[in-house]
C-alpha positions in Angstrom: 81.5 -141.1 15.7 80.1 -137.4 16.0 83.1 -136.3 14.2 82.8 -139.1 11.5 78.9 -138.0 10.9 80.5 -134.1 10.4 82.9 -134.8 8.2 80.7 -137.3 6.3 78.2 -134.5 5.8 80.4 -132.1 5.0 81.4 -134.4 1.9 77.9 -134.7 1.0 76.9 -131.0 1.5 80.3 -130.4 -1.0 79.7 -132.7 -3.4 75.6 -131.6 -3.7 76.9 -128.2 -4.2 79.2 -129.5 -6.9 76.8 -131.5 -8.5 74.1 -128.3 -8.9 77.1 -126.0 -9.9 77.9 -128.4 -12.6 74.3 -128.9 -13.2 74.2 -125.0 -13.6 77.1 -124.8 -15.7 76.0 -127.4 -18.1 72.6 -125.3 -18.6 74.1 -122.5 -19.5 76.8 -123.7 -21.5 73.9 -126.0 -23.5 72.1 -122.8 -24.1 75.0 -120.8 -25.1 76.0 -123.5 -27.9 72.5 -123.5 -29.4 72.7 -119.6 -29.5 76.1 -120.2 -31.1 74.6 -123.0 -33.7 71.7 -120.6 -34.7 74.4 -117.9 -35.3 76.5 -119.8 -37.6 72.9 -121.4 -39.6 71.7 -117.9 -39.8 75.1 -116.8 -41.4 75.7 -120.2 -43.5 71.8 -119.3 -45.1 73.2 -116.0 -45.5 76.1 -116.9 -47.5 74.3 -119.1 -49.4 71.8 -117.0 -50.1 74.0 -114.2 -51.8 75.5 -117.2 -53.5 72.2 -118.2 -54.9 71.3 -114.4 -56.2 74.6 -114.0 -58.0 73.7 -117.6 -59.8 70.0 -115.9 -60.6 71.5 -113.2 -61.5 74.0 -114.5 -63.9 70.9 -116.7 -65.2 72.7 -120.0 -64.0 69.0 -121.0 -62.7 69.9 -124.5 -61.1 72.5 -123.4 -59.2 70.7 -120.3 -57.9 67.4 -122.9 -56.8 70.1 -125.5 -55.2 71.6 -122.8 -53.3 68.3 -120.7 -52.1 66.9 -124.5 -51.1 70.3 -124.7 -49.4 69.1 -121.6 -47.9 66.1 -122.2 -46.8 67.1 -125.5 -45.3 69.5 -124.3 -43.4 67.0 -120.9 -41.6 63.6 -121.4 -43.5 62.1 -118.5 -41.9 63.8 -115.7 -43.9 61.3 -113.7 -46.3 63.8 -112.4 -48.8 65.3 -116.9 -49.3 61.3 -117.7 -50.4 60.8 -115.0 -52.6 64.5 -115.6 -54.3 63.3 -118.8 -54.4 59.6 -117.5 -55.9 61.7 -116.0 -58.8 64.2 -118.5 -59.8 60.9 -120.8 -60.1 59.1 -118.2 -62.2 62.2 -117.8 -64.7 61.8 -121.8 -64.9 58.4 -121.7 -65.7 57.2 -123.3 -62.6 54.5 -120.7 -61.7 52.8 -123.6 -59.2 56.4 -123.5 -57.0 57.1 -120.2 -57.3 53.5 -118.7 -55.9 53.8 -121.1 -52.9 57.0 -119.6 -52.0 56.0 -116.1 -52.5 53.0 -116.9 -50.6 54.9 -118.0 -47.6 57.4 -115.1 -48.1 54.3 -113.3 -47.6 53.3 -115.2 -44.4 56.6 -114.6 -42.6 56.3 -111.0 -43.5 53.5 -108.8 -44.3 55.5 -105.7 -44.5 58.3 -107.2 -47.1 58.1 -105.3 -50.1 59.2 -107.7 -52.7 56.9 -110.6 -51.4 54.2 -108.5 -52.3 56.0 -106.8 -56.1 56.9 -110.3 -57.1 53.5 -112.3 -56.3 52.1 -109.5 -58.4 54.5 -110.6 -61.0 53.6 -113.9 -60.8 49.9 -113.3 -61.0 50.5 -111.6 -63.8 52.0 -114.3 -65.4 48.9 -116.5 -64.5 46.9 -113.6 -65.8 45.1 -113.3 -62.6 44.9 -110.2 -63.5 42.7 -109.0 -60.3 44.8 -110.7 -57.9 48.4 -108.9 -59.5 46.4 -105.6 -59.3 45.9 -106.1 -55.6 49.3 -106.9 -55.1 51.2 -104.3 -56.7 49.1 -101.8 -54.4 50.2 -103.9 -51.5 54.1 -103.4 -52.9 52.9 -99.6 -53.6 51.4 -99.1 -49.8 54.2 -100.8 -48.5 57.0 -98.5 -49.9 55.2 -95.2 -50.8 58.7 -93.5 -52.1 59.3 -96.2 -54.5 57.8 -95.4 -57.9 58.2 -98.9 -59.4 55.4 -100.6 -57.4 53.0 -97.6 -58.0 53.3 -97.8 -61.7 53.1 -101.6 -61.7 49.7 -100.8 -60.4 49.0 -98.5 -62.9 49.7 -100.3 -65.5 47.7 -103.1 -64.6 44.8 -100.9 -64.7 45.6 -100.2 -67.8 45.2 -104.0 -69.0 42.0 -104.2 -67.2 40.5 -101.3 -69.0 40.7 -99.4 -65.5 42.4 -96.1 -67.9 40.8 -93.4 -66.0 41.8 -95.1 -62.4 45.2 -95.6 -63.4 45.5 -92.0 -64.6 43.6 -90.8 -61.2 46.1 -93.3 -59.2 49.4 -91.8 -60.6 48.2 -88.3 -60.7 47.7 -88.4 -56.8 51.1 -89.4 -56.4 53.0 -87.3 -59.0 53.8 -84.6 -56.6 55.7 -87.8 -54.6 57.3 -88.5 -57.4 57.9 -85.2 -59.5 61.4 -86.2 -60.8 60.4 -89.7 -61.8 60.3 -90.3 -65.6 58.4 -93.4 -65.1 55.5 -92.0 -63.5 55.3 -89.6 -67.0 56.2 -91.7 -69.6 52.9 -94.0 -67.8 51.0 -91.3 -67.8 51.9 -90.3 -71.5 50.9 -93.6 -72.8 47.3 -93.1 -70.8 47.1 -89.9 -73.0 47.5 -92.0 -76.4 44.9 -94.3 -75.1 42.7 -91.8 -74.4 43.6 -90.3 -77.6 45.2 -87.0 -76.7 48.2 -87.4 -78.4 49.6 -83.5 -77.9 49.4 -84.0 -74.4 51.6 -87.7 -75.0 54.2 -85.4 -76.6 54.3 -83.6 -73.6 54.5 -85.9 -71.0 57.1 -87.7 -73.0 59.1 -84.9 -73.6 59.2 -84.8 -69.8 59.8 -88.1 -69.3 63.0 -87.3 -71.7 64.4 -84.4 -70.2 64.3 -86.5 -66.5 66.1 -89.3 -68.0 68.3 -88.5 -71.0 69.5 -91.7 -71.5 66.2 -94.1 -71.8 65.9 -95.4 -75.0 62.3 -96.8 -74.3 61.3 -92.9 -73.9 62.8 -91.8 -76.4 61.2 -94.4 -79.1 57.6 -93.4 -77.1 58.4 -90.0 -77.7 59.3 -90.2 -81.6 56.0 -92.5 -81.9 53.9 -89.7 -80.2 56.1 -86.7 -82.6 54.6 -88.8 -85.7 51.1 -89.1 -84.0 50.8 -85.3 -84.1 52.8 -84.8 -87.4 56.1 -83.5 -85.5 57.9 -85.5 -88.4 61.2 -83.0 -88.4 61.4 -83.9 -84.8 60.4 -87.3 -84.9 62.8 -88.1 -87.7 65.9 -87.1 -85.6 64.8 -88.9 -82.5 64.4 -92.0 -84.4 68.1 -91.0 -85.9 69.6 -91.3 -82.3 68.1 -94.4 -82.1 69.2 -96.3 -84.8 72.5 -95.4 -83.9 72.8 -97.4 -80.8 74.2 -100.9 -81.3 70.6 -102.0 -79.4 67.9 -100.4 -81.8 69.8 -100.2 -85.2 68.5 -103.6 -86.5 65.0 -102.4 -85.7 63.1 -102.8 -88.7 60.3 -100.9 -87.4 61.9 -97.8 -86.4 63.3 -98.3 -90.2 60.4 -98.1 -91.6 58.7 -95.3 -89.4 61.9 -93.2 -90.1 61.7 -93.7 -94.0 58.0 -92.3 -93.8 59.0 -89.1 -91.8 61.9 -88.5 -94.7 59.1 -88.6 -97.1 57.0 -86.3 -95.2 60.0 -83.5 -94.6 60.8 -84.1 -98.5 64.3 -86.3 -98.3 62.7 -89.3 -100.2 66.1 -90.1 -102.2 67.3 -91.1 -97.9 64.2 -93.1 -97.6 64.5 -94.8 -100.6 67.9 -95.9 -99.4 66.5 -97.0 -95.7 63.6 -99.2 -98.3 66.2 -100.5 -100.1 68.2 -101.8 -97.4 64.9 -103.2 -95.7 63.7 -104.5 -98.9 67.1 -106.2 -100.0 67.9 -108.7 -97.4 66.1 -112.1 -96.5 64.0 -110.7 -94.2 62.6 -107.6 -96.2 61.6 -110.3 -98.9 58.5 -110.7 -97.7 58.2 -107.5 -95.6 55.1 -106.0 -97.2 54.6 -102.8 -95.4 58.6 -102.1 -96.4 57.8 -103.0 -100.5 54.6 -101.0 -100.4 57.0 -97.6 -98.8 59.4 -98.3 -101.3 56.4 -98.3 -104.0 55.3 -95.0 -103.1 58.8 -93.7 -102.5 59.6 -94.8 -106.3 56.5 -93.2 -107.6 57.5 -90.0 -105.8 61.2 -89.7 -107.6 59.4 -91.2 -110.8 61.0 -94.3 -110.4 59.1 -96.7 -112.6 61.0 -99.2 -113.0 61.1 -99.8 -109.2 57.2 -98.6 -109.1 56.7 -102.1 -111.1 58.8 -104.0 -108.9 57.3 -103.4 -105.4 53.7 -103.8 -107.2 54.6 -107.2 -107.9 56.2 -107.6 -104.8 53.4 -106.6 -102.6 50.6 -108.6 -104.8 52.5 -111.7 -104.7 53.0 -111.2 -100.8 49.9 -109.9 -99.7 47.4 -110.6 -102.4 44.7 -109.5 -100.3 45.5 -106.2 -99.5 44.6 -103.2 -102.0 47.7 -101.7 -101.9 49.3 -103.4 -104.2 47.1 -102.6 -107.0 46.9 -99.4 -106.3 51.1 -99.5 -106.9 50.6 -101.5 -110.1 47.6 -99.2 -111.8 50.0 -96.1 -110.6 52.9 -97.6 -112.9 50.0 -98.7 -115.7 49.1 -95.4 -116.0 52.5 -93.5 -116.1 53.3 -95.7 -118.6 50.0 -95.3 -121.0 48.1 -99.0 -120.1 44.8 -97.0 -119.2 43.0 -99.9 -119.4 45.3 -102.4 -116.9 45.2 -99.3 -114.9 41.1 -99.1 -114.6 41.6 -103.0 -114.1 44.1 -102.8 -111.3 42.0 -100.0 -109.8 38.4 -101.9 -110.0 40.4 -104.9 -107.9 41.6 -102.2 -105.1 38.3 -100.8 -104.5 37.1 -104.5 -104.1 39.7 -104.6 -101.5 38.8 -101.9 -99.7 40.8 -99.1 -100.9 39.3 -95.8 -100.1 38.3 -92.3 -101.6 42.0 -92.4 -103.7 41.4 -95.3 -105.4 38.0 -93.8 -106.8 39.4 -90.7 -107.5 42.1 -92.3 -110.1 39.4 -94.2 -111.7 38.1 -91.0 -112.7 41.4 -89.5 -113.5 42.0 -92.7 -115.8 39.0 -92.6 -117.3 39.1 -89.2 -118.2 42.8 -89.6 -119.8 41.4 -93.1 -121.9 38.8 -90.7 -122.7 40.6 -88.6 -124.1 43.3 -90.8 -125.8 40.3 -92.8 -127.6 38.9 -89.6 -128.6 42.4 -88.4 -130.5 42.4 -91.6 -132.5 41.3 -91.2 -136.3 38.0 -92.3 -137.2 38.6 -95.6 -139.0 40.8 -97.4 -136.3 44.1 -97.9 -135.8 
């Protein structure tokens, strides 16, 4: 019996220790397949993630959001997924979505950069002015040796009238960020604001030499050249350009280029830039274009022209003195004194200045004297 009792407790006492070492075992191997699940989420969010970016960035919006929701779903406490997910919304025009997910990019964490660059962005685009200003100091604070987020804070000044901050601001980190055209070509359009255009030249011309191959600096620059009467210069920065298959169909740059060839005395090439603006569909009713080509005409005594963009520019802008001014210039190259005094009466209604006046008087003068060199009995 005693050995019966041993032996039965012995079975016990083996198959307790079984059933805890299995118990054990099942524990750990429980824990290690959850470890094992969260590894392959974390790297399934992962994948999908990238796969969502390169659909954002290849503007393929839907696919990006399916795949940074896919993202989310999968490990929704990833900073970087929400504010993907922040900017495919805001290219969509869903500013409501795409704050809430920067906002919660921004609760998971603080110290993410872009949480902070892109809310700005998107407060911006609410114009919550205020609140984007607050965040693009966050982004700035955040990641001090990243120019980008400093001048986003500057230039938000700058739309809240805040110009002398946003100089101060980018001043005390321009020694941080020496060899950053940015920071320059920011601080060069705080100069034309504050109307000290030579020093605009300058800080563009910096901005130039640090990066050669910005177009944007280069059109500030030639816009600050003709500020200050650097036409020569200005002239051949606008040249470069209109030779890149990005800027040549600017009809702006044109135009500006046509006036600095008038002011360095080449007006036979800007009469050819006016007539290319002024021949196609678009330059039909391009005023500022017809008026240049006016004054060009007049310049190379080109009258029949002169008569043309008179017309032109009355029957586009009839309320603008220039115009008139064009069509009395042509009246009295060709002898109509009185049209002329006519033509010039109407400008100065308009509002044209100290010119017009002085014509009148130069008109006057010659009907004057044409009047007096008729016979006495008539004509």
């Amino acid at each position: 019996m005693i050995k019966n009792r041993l032996v039965l407790g012995a079975a016990i006492a083996a198959a307790a220790w079984a059933a805890a070492g299995c118990a054990s075992h099942g524990k750990y191997t429980e824990q290690h397949i959850s470890a094992a699940k969260e590894k392959m989420q974390a790297m399934k969010s992962a994948t999908e993630w990238e796969m969502a970016r390169q659909a954002f960035l290849a503007g393929d919006l839907e696919k990006a959001k399916k795949g940074v929701d896919r993202s989310i779903a999968l490990n929704p406490n990833v900073a970087k997924s929400h504010v993907l997910r922040g900017r495919v919304m805001m290219e969509m025009g869903d500013l409501e979505q795409a704050a809430n997910s920067l906002l919660t990019a921004r609760t998971i964490d603080p110290s993410f950069v872009e949480g902070a660059y892109y809310l700005g962005i998107c407060y911006e685009r609410f114009t919550q002015k205020d609140k984007a200003l607050e965040a693009y100091k966050q982004a700035a604070e955040l990641d001090q040796a990243a120019p980008q987020y400093a001048i986003a804070a500057a230039e938000m000044m700058i739309d809240l009238d805040q110009v002398d901050e946003a100089q101060e601001y980018l001043e005390t980190r321009r020694a941080t960020f020496e060899h950053n055209a940015g920071v320059r070509q920011t601080l060069g359009h705080i100069a034309l604001i504050k109307g000290d255009k030579q020093r605009a030249v300058v800080l563009f011309g910096e901005a130039r030499l640090l990066a050669p191959d910005d177009q944007a600096i280069l059109e500030d620059l030639a816009r600050a050249q003709v500020e200050v009467g650097q036409f020569a210069d200005a002239e051949n920065n606008l040249a470069k350009l209109l030779s890149s298959p990005d800027y040549k169909a600017r009809r702006d740059l044109q135009l500006t280029r046509a006036r600095c060839l008038v002011q360095v005395e080449r007006p036979m090439e800007a009469r050819e830039i006016l007539l290319g603006l002024t021949g196609d569909q678009s330059g039909s009713a391009d005023i500022e274009a017809w008026i240049e080509l006016g004054n060009v005409a007049y310049l190379l005594k080109d009258l029949q022209r002169v008569r043309l963009a008179s017309s032109r520019a009355v029957a586009i802008a009839p309320a603008r003195a220039e115009g008139y001014l064009l069509r009395a210039l042509y009246q009295r190259r060709t002898g109509d004194y009185a049209g002329a005094r006519g033509n010039l009466d109407k400008a100065i209604q308009l509002g044209a200045g100290a010119e017009a006046a002085e014509l009148i008087a130069v008109v006057e003068q010659e009907l004057g004297a044409r009047q007096a060199a008729v016979p006495t009995g008539g004509m």
